[in-house]
C-alpha positions in Angstrom: 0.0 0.0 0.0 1.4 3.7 -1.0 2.2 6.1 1.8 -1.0 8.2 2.5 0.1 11.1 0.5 1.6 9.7 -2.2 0.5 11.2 -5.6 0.6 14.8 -3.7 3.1 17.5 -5.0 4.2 19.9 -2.2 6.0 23.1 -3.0 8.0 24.0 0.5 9.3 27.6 0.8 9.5 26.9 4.6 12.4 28.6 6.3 14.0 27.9 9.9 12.2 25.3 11.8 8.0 25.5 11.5 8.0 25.5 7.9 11.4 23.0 7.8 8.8 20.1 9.8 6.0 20.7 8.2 7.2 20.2 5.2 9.4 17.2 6.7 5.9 15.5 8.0 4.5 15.8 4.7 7.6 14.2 2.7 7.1 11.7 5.1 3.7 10.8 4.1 4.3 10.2 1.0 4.2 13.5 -0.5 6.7 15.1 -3.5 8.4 18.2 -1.4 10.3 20.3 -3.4 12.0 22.8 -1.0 12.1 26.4 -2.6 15.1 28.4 -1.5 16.1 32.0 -3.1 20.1 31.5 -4.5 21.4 32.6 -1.3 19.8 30.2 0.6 17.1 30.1 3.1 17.9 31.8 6.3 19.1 28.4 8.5 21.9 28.2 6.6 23.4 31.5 7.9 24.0 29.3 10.9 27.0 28.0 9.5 29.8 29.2 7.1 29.7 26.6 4.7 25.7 26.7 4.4 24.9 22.9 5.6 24.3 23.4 9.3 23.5 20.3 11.0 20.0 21.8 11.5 19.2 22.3 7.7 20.3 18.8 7.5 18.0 17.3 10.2 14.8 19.2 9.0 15.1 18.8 5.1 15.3 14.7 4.8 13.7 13.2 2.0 12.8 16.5 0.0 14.2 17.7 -3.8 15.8 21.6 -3.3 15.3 24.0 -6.2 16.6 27.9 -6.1 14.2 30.7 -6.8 14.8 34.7 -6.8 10.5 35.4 -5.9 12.1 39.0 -6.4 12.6 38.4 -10.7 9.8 38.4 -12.9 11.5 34.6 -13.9 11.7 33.7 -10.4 7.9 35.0 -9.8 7.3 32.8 -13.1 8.5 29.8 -12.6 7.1 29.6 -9.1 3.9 30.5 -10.6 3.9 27.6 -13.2 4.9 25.3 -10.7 1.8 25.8 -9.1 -0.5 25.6 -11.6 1.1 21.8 -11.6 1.3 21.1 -7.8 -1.1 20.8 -5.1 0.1 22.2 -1.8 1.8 25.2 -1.4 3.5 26.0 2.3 5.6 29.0 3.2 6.0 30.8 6.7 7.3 34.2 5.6 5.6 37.2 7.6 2.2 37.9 7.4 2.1 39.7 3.8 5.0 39.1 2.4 3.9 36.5 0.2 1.5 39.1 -1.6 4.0 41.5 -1.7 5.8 40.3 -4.3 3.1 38.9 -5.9 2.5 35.6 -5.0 -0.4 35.6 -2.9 -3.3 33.0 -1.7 -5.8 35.3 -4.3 -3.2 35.5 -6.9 -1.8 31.6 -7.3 -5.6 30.4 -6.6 -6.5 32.0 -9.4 -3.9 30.0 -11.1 -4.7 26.5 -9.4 -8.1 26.6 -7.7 -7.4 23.3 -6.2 -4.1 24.7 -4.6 -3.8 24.0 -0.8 -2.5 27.0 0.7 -0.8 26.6 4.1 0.8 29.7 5.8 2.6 29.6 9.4 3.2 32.7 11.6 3.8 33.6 14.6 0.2 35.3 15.3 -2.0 34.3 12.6 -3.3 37.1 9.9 -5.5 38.9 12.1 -5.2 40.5 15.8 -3.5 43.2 17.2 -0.4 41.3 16.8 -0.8 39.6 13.3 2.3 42.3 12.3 4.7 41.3 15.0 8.3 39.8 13.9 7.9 36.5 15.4 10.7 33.6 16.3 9.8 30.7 18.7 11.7 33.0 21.8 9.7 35.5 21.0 6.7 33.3 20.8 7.4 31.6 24.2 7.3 35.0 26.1 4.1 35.9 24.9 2.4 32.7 25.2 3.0 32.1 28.8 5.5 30.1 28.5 8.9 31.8 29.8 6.4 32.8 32.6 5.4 29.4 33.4 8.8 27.8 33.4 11.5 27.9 35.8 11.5 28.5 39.7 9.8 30.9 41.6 12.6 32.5 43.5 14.3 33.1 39.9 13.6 34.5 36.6 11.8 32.8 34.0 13.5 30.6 32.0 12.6 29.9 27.9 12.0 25.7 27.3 15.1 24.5 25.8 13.6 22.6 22.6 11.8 25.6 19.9 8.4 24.4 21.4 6.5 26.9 19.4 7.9 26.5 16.3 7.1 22.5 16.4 4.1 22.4 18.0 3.2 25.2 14.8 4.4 22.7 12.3 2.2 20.0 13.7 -0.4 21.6 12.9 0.4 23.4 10.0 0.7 19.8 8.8 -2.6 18.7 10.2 -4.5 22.0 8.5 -2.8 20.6 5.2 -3.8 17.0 5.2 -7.2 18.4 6.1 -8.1 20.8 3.5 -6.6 18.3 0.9 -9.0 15.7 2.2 -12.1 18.3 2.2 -10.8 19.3 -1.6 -11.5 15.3 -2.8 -14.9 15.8 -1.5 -15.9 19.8 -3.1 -12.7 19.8 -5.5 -11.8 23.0 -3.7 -8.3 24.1 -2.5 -8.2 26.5 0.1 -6.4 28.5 2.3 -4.5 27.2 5.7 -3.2 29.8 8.3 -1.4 29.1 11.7 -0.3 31.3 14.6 2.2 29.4 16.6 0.9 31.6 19.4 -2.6 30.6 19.3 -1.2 26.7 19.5 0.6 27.8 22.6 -2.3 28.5 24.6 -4.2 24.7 24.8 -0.2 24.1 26.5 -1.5 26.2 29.3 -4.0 23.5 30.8 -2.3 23.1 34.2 -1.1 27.0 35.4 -4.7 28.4 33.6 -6.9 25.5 35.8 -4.6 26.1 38.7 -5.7 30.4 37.9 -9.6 29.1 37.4 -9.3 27.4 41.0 -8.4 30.0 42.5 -5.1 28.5 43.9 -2.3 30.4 45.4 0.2 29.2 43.4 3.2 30.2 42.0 3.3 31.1 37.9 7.0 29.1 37.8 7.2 25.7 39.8 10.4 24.3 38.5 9.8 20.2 38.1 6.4 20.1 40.2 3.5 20.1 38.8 2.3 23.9 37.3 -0.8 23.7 39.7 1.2 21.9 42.4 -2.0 19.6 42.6 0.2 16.3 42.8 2.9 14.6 45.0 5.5 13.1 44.0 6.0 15.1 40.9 9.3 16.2 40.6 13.1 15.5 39.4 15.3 14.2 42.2 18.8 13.8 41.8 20.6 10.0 42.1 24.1 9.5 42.6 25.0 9.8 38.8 22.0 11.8 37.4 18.5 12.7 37.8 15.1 10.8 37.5 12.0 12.1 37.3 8.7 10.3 39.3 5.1 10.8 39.2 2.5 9.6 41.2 -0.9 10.2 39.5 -2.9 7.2 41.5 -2.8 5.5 44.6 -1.9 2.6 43.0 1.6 4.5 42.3 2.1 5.9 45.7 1.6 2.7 47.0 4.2 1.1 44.9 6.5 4.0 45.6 5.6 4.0 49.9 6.4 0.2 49.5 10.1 0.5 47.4 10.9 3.7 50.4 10.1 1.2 53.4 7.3 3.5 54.5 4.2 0.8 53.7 2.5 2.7 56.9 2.4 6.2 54.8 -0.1 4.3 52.6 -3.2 5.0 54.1 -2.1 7.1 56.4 -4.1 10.7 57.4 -2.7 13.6 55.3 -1.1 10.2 52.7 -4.7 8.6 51.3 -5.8 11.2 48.9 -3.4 12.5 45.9 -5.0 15.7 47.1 -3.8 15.4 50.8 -0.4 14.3 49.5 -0.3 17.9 47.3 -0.7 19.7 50.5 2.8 17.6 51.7 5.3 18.4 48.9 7.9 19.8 51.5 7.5 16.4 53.2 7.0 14.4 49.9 9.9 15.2 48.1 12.4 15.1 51.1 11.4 11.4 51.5 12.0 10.7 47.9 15.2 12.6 48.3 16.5 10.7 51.3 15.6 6.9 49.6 17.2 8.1 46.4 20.3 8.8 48.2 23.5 6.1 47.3 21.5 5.3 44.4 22.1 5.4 40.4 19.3 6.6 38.4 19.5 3.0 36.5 18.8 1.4 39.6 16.1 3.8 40.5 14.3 3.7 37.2 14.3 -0.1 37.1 12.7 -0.7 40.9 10.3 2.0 40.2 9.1 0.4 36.8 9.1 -3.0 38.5 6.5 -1.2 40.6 4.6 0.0 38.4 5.2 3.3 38.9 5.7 6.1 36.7 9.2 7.2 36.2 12.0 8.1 33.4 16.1 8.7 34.1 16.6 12.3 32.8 19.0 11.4 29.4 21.3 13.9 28.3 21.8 14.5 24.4 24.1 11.7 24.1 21.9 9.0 25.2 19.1 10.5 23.2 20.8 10.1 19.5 21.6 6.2 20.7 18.3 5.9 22.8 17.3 2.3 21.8 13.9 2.9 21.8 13.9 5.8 19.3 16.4 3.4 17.5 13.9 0.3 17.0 11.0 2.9 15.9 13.0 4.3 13.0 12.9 7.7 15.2 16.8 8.1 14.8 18.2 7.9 10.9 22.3 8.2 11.4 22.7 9.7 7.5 26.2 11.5 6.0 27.1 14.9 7.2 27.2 17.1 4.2 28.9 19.9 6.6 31.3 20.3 9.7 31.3 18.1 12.4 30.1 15.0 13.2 30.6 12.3 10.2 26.9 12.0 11.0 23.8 13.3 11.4 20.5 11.4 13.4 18.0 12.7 11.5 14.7 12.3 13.0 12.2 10.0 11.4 8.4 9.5 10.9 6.6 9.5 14.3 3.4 8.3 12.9 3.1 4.9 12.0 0.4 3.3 9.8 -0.4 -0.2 10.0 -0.6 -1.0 6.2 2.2 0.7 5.1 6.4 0.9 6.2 7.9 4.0 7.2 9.2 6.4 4.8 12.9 6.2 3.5 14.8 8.5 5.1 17.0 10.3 2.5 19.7 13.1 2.1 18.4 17.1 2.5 19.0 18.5 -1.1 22.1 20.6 -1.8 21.2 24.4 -2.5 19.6 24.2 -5.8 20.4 20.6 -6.3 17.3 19.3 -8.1 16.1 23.1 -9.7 16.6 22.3 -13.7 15.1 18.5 -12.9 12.0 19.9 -10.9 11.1 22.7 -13.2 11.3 20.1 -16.4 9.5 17.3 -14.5 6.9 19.4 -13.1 6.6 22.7 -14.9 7.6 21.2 -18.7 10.9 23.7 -18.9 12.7 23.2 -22.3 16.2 23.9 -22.7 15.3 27.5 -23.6 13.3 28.4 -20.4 15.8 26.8 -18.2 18.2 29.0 -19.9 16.7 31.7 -19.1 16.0 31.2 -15.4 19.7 30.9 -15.2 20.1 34.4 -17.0 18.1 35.5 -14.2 19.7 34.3 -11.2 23.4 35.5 -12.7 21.7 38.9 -13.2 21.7 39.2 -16.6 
């Protein structure tokens, strides 16, 4: 059976990270992506000085790369007879800039009115902050999130992984795979926008019902839980790392009372309710502290899982690229470095998995411009002459 998508052409002028997943996700099921980049390059690969940075690398798997300038009229051209040809269009360029030069949802749907149309922002098109330059930090401090992260005697902290710009791309992808499905129904393409700040805000559950409750909490809680509502919930340090425990039944706590010698904390008054035990987390965490002590975070991990209760060792980086978990599930996909570094880079792989069909080959992100002349003859029927003339273009002539 053929990967879902498969058949579907995607044109990918995605930059950075939101539109470098999206477009990933979709080459991953089973979609054509052709990744659009002006000569120069697309911003990412200012991040290093021979243009292949790792991250390029690790978000551009398993897509053809073509070289545009949107700001010639043969540039604006061949864009523009690419997609009378394809079906998807994504780009995340700020709000406008797109019909700026030309190349807008009204101008290209009048050229392909079964063109999906997917655009990623930071704030959507409309609000009072549709305008605003947006990056994922940026994103983060407005969303709550800096605010919600971190401890309370200290300043707010950003989340280490680009949250926003991710959880954008999701679903960026998801508004894609949508509208295509409602266009084999009405024939219809249509147009797909995404604020990463408006995904933010469903991220919010725990501190906004903590605010709703009327709790006197904190805004930052470190590693407890935002609305401090359950006990254990925290990272506690072993002897050679850190682990992280949860208790969200009683059937946990009372594995975890039983592994910490304290079987009489189990139904204890103050102990018997996880809401009782939130009221303890002083108390609560010193006892985990004190049974964790002389103890490696293997050790610890694998009593807890024998009881059945929640837990994970805190991995560093390291342990992540060679987690054999990620490994087994085609998650990791060790594949040449094209730049400085590492001989290799794990780029990630499909984390959808469909019953009827294998997971996608993983394959080498395109060089700048690799497949242009092969994509615009395939796709767009260039002859000699018209390819000839796109590359009078770009050498300014």
């Amino acid at each position: 059976m053929s990967q879902p998508l498969s058949g579907i052409s995607v044109l990918d002028l995605g930059q950075i990270y939101q539109g470098g997943y999206t477009g990933l996700l979709l080459s991953y099921l089973g979609a054509d992506v052709v990744k659009v980049e002006p000569p120069w390059g697309e911003n990412v690969r200012t991040r290093s000085d021979d243009g292949k940075p790792p991250q390029l690398q690790y978000l551009n798997a398993t897509k053809r790369g073509i070289t545009l300038d949107l700001k010639s009229s043969a540039g604006t051209q061949a864009l523009t007879d690419l997609v009378a040809e394809c079906d998807v269009l994504i780009e995340n360029f700020a709000t406008g800039k797109m019909a700026e030069l030309g190349l807008g949802y009204d101008t290209l749907s009048e050229v392909n009115p079964e063109l999906v149309y997917a655009h990623g922002s930071g704030y959507g098109d409309s609000g009072p902050y549709a305008e605003y330059p947006a990056m994922d930090l940026t994103v983060q401090a407005m969303s709550g999130v800096i605010h919600t992260t971190g401890y309370p005697d200290q300043k707010p902290v950003k989340a280490g992984p680009a949250i926003c710009d991710f959880v954008g791309a999701v679903h960026l992808t998801l508004g894609v795979v949508s509208a295509l499905f409602r266009r084999e129904r009405t024939g219809e393409g249509d147009y797909v926008e995404v604020g990463m700040y408006d995904c933010m805000y469903p991220t919010l559950a725990s501190p906004v019902s903590a605010w709703v409750a009327g709790k006197d909490t904190p805004p930052r809680t470190g590693n407890r839980h935002s609305g401090l509502s359950i006990a254990p919930y925290n990272v506690y340090e072993a002897d050679d790392g850190y682990v992280a425990i949860i208790c969200v039944s009683e059937r946990h706590w009372t594995g975890l009372a039983g592994l910490m010698d304290r079987p009489d904390l189990i139904d204890a008054e103050g102990y018997d309710s996880k809401a009782a035990r939130a009221e303890r987390l002083e108390e609560i965490d010193a006892l985990v502290d004190s049974w964790l002590d002389g103890r490696t975070k293997d050790a610890v991990v694998d009593a807890l899982l024998d009881a059945g209760v929640p837990c994970a060792p805190v991995q560093t980086v390291e342990e992540i690229v060679d987690d054999p978990h990620l490994r087994e599930r085609g998650m990791v996909n060790d594949l040449r470095n094209q730049g400085e570094g590492r001989a290799e880079i794990p780029v990630p792989g499909m984390p959808i998995k469909f019953a009827a069909v294998d997971d996608p080959e993983v394959t080498q992100a395109p060089l700048l411009g690799e497949h242009t002349e092969e994509v615009l003859a395939e796709i767009a029927g260039y002859g000699p002459e018209e390819l000839q003339r796109l590359r009078g273009s770009a050498d300014g002539e």
